[in-house]
C-alpha positions as CSV (number, residue, x, y, z in Angstrom):
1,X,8.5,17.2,-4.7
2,X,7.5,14.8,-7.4
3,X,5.7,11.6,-6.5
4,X,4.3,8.6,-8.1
5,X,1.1,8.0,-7.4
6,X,-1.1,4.2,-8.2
7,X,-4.7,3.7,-7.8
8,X,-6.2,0.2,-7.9
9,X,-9.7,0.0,-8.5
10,X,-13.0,-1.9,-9.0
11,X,-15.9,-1.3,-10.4
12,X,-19.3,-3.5,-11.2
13,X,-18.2,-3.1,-15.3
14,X,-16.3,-1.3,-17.3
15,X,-16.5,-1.3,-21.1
16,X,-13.5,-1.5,-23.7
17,X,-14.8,2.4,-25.0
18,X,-15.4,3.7,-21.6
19,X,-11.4,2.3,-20.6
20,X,-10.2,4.4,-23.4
21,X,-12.4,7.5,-23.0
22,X,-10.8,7.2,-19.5
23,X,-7.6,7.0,-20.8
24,X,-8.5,9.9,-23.2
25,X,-9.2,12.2,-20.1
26,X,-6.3,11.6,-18.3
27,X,-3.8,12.4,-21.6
28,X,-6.2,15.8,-21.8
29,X,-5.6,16.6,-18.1
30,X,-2.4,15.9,-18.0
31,X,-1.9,18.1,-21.0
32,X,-3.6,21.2,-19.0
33,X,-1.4,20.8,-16.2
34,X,1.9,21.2,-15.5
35,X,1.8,19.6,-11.8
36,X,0.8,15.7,-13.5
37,X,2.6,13.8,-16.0
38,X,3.3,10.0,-16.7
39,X,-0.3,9.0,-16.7
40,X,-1.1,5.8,-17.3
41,X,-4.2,3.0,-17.1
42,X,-4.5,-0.7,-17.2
43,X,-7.1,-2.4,-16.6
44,X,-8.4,-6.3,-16.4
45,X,-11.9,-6.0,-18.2
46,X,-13.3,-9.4,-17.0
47,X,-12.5,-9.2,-13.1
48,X,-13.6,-5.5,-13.7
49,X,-10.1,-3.6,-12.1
50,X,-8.4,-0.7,-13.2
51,X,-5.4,0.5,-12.9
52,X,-4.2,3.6,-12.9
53,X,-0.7,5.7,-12.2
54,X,0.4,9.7,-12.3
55,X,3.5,11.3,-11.7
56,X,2.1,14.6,-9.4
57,X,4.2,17.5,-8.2
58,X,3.2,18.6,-4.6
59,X,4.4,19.7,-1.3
60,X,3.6,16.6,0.4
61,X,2.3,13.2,0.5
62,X,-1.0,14.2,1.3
63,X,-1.5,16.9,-1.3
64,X,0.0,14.2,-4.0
65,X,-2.7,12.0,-3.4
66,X,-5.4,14.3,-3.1
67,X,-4.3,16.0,-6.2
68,X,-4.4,12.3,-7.6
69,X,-7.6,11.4,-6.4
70,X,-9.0,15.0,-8.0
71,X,-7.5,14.0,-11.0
72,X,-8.6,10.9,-11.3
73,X,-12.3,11.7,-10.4
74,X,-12.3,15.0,-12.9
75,X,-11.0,12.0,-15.8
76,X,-14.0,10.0,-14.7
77,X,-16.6,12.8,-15.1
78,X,-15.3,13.9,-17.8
79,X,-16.3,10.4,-19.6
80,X,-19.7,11.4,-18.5
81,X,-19.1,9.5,-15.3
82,X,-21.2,6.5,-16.5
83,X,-19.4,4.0,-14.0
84,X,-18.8,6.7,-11.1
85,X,-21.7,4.9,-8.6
86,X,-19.6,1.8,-8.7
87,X,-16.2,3.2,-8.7
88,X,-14.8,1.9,-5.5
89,X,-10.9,2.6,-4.5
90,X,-8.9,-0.2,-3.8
91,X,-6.0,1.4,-2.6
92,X,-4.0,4.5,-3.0
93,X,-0.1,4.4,-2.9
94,X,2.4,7.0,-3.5
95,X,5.9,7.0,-3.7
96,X,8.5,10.4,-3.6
97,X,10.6,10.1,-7.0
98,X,13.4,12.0,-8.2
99,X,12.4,15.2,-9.9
């Protein structure tokens, strides 16, 4: 089953180069993996938000959001993690979407 998958976010900062090099990562996972797709990030620099959305194959609900969540996280590190300590989930949604 395919589902979408949204992450809201807030952190204590996030720079302008750290969005993209996020945004980076997520293109260059998606790009290893055939299980994510539609990846996208937004983000509200001055109120310090970021939003972020992934189209995940899985077998359920629960393994499309963990699989999100990995993915997310593995972007993150990837940018050297700089804003990991402060990276503080919002909320998680997901959605089941046609394949």
């Amino acid at each position: 089953m395919r589902y979408l998958v949204w992450v809201e976010c807030s952190t204590n900062g996030i720079s302008e180069g750290e969005l993209e090099a996020l945004a980076d990562a997520l293109t260059d996972l998606e790009a290893a993996d055939e299980t994510i797709s539609g990846t996208d990030i937004a983000a509200t620099l001055a109120a310090s938000r970021v939003d972020m959305q992934l189209c995940v194959i899985a077998d359920d609900v629960h393994a499309a959001l963990a699989k999100a969540d990995a993915t997310l996280r593995a972007a993150i590190q990837a940018t050297g993690g700089a804003f990991t300590p402060d990276w503080e989930p919002v909320s998680l949604h997901a959605e089941q979407v046609a394949a």
